[in-house]
N, C-alpha and C positions, 0 to 999 in steps of 0.2 A: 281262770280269773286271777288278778294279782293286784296288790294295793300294797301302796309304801306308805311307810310313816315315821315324821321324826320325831321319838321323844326325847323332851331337854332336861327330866331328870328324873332322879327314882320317883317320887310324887305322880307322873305321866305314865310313866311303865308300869305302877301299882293300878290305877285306874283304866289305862288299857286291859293289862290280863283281867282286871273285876269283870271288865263289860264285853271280852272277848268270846262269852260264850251264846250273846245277845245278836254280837255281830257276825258267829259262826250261824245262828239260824239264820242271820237275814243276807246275807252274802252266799252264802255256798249250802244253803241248807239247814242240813245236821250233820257234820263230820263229827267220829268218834275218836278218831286217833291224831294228834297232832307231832308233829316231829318238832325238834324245835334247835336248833341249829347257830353254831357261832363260835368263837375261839375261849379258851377258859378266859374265865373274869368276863364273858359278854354280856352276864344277865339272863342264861338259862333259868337257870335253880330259883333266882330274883321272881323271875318272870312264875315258873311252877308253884311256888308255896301263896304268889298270889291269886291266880288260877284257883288254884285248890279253894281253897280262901272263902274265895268267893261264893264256890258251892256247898258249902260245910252247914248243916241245920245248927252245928252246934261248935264256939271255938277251941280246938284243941291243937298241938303243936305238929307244926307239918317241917320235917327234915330232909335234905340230901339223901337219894339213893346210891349216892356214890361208892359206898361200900359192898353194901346189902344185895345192891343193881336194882330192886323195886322194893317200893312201900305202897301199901292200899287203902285209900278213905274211902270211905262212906259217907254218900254224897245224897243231898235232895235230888241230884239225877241223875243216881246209881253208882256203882264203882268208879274212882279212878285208879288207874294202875300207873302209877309214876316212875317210868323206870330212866336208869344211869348206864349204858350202854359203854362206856367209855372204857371201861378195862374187860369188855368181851376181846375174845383173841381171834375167834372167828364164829362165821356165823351156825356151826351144830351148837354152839353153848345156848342160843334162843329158848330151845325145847327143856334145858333145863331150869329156865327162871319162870317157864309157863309162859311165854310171849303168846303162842301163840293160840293159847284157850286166850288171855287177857283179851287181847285184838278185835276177837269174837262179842266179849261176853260184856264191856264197857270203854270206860274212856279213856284212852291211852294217852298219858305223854310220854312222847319218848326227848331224851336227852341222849344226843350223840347216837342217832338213827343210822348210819352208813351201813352198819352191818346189818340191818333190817330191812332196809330199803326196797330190796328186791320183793319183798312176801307180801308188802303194803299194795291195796287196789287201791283204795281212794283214803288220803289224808290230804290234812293241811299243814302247808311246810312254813316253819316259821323261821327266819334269818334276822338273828341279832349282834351286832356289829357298831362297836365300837368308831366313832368316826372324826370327831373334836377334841384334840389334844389339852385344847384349853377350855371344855364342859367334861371332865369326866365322867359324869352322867348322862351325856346323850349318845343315843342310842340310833341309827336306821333300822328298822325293823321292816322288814320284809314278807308280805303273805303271801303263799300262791294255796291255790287249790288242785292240787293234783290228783286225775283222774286214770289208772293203769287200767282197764278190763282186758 
């Protein structure tokens, strides 16, 4: 299954990730892992701290894993494990950030999935891309629901 959408500014992409987790049960179910996919500056991270956000009982500050490669909230619907993938070198480094107890045990975003990809059975892939020179804030986002067994 796949669905596009254009959002025209940060306001639309905050209210999409709030309700994305609405539209993950009613579209695909319940996926736990989402990949999330796009060039720097696309509105990854944008899109995660709103995510997170959304599920938080309580507000507290949610950061880039960019350094660290994951930070974990605690959520009204259990773990998210937010990870920054983008300076792994290759894919033995997974086993040392925990990826893949995380995978298992809650809800994953992954940011910069490529080296992951292969270990994933079922996520939803998300593609955010920059696409009006003249709305810097709009965005094509991209869902698919990808199913490996």
């Amino acid at each position: 299954m796949k669905k596009e959408l254009l959002i025209k500014s940060k306001e639309e992409m905050s209210s999409f990730a709030r309700e994305l987790p609405k539209i993950l049960h009613t579209m695909f179910k319940i996926q736990k892992v989402i990949c999330l996919n796009g060039t720097l500056g696309a509105g990854k991270t944008f899109f995660a701290k709103e995510f997170i956000g959304s599920l938080l009982s309580e507000e507290q500050e949610i950061t880039s894993p960019t350094f660290n490669l994951l930070n974990i909230y605690d959520t009204k619907e259990g773990e998210i494990f937010h990870f920054d993938l983008y300076r792994l070198k290759n894919e033995d480094e997974l086993e040392n950030i925990g990826f893949f107890d995380a995978i298992k045990s809650g809800i994953c975003l992954i940011e910069w999935p490529e080296v992951a990809k292969k270990y994933l059975s079922d996520y939803v892939d998300i593609s955010i891309k920059a696409t009006n020179p003249d709305n810097p804030e709009e965005r094509e986002v991209k869902i698919t629901n990808v199913e490996n067994s």
